[in-house]
C-alpha positions, -999 to +999 in steps of 0.1 A: +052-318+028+036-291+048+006-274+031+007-239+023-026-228-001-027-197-022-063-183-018-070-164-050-089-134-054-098-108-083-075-106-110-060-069-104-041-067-137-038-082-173-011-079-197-006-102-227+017-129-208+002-129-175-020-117-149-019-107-114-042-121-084-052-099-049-049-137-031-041-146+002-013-170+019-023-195+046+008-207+066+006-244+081+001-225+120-030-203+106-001-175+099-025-151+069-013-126+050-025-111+015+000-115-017-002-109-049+007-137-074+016-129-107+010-158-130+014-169-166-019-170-185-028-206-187-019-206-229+016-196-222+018-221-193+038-245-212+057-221-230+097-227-215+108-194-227+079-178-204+087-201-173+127-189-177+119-151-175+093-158-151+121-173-128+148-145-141+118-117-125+118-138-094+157-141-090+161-103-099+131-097-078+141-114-046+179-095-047+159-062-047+147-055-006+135-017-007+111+004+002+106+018-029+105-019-049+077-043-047+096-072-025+093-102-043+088-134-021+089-165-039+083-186-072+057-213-075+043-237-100+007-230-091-025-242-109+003-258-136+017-220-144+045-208-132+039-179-106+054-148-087+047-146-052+045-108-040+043-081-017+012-072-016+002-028-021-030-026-012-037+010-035-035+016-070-013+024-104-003+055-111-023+052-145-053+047-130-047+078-108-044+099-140-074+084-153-093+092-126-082+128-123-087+133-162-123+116-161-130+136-133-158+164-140-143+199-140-157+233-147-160+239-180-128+250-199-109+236-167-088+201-171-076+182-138-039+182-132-023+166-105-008+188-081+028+196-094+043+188-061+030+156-059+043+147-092+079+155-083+072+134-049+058+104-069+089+108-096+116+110-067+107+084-046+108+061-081+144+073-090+156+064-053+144+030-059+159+024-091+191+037-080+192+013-050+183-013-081+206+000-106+240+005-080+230-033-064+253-057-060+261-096-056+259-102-019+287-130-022+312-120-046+300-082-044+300-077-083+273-051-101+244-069-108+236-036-132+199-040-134+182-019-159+143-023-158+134-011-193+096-011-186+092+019-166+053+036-170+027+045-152+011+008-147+045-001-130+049+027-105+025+018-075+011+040-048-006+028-018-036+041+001-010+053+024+008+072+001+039+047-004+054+049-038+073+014-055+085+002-085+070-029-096+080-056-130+110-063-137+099-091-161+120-080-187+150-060-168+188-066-180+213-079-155+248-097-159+243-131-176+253-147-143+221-138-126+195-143-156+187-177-172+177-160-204+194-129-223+176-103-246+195-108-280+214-082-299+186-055-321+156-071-299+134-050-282+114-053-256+095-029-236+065+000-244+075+017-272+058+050-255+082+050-227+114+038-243+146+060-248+156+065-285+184+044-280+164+017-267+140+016-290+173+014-320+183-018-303+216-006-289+223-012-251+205+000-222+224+012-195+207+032-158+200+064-186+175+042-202+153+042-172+164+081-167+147+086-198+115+069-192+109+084-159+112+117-173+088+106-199+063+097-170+071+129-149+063+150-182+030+135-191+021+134-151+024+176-154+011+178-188-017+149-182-016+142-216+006+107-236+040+122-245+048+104-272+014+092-295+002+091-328-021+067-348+002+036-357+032+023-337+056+039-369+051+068-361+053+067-321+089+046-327+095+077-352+087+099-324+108+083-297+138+078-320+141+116-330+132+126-292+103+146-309+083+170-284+044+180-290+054+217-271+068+234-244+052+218-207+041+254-201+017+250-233-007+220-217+002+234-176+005+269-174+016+259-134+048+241-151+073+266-137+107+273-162+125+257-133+101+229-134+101+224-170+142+225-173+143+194-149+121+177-171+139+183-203+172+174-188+158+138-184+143+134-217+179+149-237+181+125-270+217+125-260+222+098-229+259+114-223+235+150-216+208+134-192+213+130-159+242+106-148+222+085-126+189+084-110+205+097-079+215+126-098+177+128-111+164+125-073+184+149-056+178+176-082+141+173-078+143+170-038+164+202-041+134+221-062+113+209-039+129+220-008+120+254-022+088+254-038+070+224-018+091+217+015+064+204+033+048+175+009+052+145+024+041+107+015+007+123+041-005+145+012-002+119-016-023+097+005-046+119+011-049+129-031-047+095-039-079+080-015-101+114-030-096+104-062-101+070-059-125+067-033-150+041-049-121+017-061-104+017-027-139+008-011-143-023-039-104-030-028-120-029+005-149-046-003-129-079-021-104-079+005-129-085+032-142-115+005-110-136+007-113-133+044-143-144+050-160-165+015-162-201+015-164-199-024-126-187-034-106-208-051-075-225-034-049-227-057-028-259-061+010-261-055+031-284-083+044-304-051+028-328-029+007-357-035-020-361-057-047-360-029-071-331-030-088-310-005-108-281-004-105-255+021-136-238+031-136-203+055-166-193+079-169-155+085-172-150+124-166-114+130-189-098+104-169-095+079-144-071+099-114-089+114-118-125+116-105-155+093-109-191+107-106-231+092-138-241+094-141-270+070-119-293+053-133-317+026-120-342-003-124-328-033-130-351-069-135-383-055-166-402-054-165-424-019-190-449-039-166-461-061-133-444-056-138-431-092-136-391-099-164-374-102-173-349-129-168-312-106-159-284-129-162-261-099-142-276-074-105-263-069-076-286-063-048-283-044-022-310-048-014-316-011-013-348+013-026-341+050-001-314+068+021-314+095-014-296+107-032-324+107-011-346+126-013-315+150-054-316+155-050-352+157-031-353+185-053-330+204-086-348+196-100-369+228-081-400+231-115-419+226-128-405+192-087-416+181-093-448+191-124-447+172-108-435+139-084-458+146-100-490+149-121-480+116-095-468+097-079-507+105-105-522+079-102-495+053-082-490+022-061-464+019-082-441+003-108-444+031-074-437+054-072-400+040-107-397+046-103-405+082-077-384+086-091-353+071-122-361+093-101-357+117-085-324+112-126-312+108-131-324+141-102-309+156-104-278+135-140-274+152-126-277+188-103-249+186-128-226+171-147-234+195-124-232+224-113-198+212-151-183+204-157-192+243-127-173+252-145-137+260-121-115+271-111-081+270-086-066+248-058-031+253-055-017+218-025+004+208-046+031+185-024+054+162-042+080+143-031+112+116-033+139+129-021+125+166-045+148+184-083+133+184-111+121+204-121+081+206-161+068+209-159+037+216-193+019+214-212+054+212-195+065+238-171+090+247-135+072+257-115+090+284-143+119+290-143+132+257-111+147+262-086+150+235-062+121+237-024+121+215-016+087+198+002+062+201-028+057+225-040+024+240-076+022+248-093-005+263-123-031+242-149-045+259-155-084+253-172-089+219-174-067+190-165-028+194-170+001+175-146+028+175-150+061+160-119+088+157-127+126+152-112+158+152-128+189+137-116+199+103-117+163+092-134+131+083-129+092+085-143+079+048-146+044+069-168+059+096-160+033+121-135+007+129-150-024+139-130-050+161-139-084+179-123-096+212-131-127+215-125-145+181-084-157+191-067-134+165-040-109+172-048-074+169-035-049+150-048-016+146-043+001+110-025+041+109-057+057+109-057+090+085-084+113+087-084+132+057-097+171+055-129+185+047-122+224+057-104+257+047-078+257+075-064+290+086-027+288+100-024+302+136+016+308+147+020+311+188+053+331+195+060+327+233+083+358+247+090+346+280+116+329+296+100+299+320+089+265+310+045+269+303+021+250+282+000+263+258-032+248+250-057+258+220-093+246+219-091+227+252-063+201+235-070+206+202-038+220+203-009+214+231+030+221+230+053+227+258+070+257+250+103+278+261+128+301+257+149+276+235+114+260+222+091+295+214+074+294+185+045+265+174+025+263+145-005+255+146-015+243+110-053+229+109-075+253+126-109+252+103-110+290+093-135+315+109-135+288+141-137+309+171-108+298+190-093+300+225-055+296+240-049+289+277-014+292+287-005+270+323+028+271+345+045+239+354+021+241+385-009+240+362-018+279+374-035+300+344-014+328+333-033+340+300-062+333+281-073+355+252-097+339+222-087+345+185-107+338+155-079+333+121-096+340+087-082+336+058-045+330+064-015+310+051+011+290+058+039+318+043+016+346+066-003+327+094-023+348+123+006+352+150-002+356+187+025+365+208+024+360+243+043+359+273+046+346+310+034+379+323+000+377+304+005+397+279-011+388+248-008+402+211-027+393+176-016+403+146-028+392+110-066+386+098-081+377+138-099+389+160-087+397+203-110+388+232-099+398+260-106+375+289 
């Protein structure tokens, strides 16, 4: 049996049946990737109804592969409980995102709202995954699974640092009986009262209008930033939802709520399923369609941008534990059900600083006193229910032939327990080699750097990379042996990280993170309009700026110019001869009226808007 430990971290969530681990997967060849395990709270461990849905989320779970759904990889017995092993989105909630704006300090007489655009992105990017979860279908005999979640609220609609948007839970969705071990029973109801539809919360059956309902519920309190549906006992919120009873018009807590806006939203929460929207596709492409017209530009960029302000210190503690299950010899390894009853412990030395690198460094028995073979009393020392692994035999058969022979001869007098100790000295031994075999490895190292914006300068090591010039990602830059630092700038904008910080030399694969700067200026929209006729390129800020442009290809915007920056556009032939320069300073403009400079191949140049004309 090949051993595969779950390393688990801080418990990211709670409910009242079970709780969710940031953890870590260790593959038998050193393959590492974070997870999250969702696990049954030891009380309800035994508890077979628990362990059947448990299972049904996993087999639901695993027949859902979206963007927009929280892949589910696997279910376990681990620690005794039964577990869910998942995707890991490394971000937050979207009810801790509310929380955060609403706790946020404003002026006085001024309450935080997040940005209506971003609450139709957020809200449209759910409904597209629960239509790909409510249309799915049996990939064998091609019959509707017709998944309903029934839980849909903030807590279960996740957003990542990068602005990614997925549905997570479906612990207590419907399905056809064929695919579910356990079935909700006729007038039972499970869910959050809160976010239920009134026919839901009656009892009666729940069909793809049942989630409809509850993501209207969490689109209205997103504008409003206030609980939709609450009063001071559970009576009277089940009164509420069952008579589809509204505190106001959306207008009365958001005066940005336009009537447009507002009609969308009511359409989804109609008491009447047969008057809602027929599907969640339906729900989608009527908000992408407002959108195309009030917000065209927001992107999964500006929610990732909103969502690491806002959040700033609990992304850095995200950070902050992360880099703790890479690198501390203290986390627990949690134990599979399969396997022997041997125990080991698996310790982890931090070699890079804490940045990049995660290496076996030790391997130990665990509960066993080698004095007498009796257990010894260790409350802190984590089991994992494993024999040696295909790994072991592995290190073993790369240790010198003479320390073999060694073990060997030794291990000829021993009883089997002192066997397994052998062996597991062993795979220490070996485990040592290779660390050291790769730590001795200096080399150098091409990294394949992508940034957002594209357009930046690199430092590398405190010094300027490629002569300081502007350089266009996908870029690959070249490391030094060791450890380097790398810093990514452009004016306008900030790195909250500072630095990136990769090592060479430690025998891990690179891979460079999307880096995001994020802005700290008042940018002032600059539009070129080229009037000529031959290929040229024009260039703003020596590179901040670059586009080829054309007859066919004549106009550029140029979004991100910090306003009031004196600024200055050079405009080349193919044969790299200057045919205009002219400087331009753009104050106070917009994307709807940006500065416009005209130009053309026979250097002319022409501002018009809030600028300012230099000639050359």
């Amino acid at each position: 049996m090949s051993m595969k430990p779950y390393i688990l971290g801080q418990v990211v969530a709670r409910g009242g049946m079970a709780e969710v681990y940031r953890g870590l997967h260790v593959g038998q060849d050193g393959f590492r990737r974070l997870v999250a395990i969702k696990r049954i709270l030891p009380h309800h461990s035994q508890n077979q109804e628990f362990t059947e849905m448990f299972k049904d989320e996993a087999h639901i779970g695993q027949r859902l592969q979206h963007a927009n759904i929280v892949k589910v990889e696997g279910f376990d017995i681990i620690d005794g409980s039964a577990s869910i092993i998942m995707e890991f989105v490394d971000g937050s909630d979207l009810r801790a995102l509310l929380s955060a704006i609403e706790n946020k300090k404003q002026s006085p007489g001024k309450r935080g709202f997040l940005p209506n655009a971003l609450c139709a992105y957020i809200v449209a990017e759910a409904a597209r995954g629960l239509h790909y979860a409510h249309t799915r279908k049996d990939d064998v005999t091609g019959r509707a699974l017709n998944i309903v979640h029934r839980d849909i609220s903030p807590q279960n609609i996740l957003i990542s640092w990068e602005g990614e948007v997925k549905i997570t839970d479906f612990g207590i969705a419907a399905a056809e009986r064929d695919f579910k071990q356990t079935e909700t029973k006729a007038g039972i109801v499970k869910g959050k009262y809160s976010y239920m539809s009134p026919e839901q919360i009656s009892g009666k059956k729940c069909d793809a209008k049942t989630d409809v309902f509850a993501l209207g519920v969490v689109l209205w309190e997103m504008l409003a930033m206030r609980r939709l549906f609450t009063a001071d006992n559970e009576i009277e919120v089940i009164e509420m939802v069952r008579q589809c009873k509204l505190p106001g018009r959306l207008k009365d807590f958001n005066k940005n709520v336009t009537d447009e806006l507002e009609a969308i939203v009511l359409r989804g929460l109609t008491k009447d399923p047969r008057r809602r929207y027929e599907s969640m596709e339906s729900f989608e492409k009527t908000l992408r369609a407002y959108m195309a017209k009030e917000f065209p530009n927001t992107s999964a960029a500006d929610l990732s941008l909103f969502i690491k302000e806002f959040l700033s210190e609990k992304r850095e503690m995200a950070q902050e534990e992360m880099r703790k299950i890479l690198t501390s010899t203290q986390l627990p390894v949690a134990a599979l059900a399969s396997g022997s009853s041997r125990s080991v412990e698996i310790n982890f030395d931090d070699t890079s600083h804490g940045k990049t690198s995660f290496t076996v460094g030790k391997v130990r028995a665990a509960g066993i006193n080698p004095a007498n073979n009796a257990p010894r009393n260790n409350a802190h020392t984590p089991r994992h229910s494993q024999g040696p692994s295909h790994d072991a035999q592995q290190f073993l058969r790369t240790a010198p032939a003479k320390r073999r022979e060694t073990q060997a001869q030794a291990a000829a007098n021993l009883t089997p327990f002192y066997v397994a100790m052998a062996i597991i000295i062993a795979v220490i031994a070996g485990g040592t080699a290779l660390k050291q075999h790769r730590s001795a490895a200096k080399q150098a190292l091409t990294l394949n750097v992508r940034t957002l914006p594209p357009t930046v300068k690199i430092r590398i090591n405190e010094r300027d990379y490629a002569g300081g010039r502007y350089l266009t990602s996908p870029h690959k830059i070249k490391l030094e042996p060791g450890l380097n630092s790398i810093e990514v700038t452009r004016p306008g904008y900030y790195y909250p990280d500072q630095k990136l910080f990769i090592k060479t030399d430690d025998g891990m694969p690179k891979k460079t993170p999307l880096v995001r700067l994020i802005p700290k200026a008042t940018f002032a929209p600059v539009r070129l309009d080229y009037l000529g006729k031959d290929a040229v390129t024009a260039i703003v800020n020596d590179g901040f700026f670059r586009a080829n442009m054309s007859a066919r290809q004549n106009i550029e915007q140029i979004p991100d110019i910090a306003s009031g920056t004196p600024s200055r556009l050079v405009v080349t032939n193919q044969e790299k001869k200057v045919l205009i320069t002219c400087q331009f300073t753009p104050v106070a403009t917009t994307t709807a009226k940006p500065l416009i400079v005209k130009f053309s191949d026979a250097g002319a140049c022409d501002i018009s808007g809030p600028g300012k004309e230099v000639k050359p």
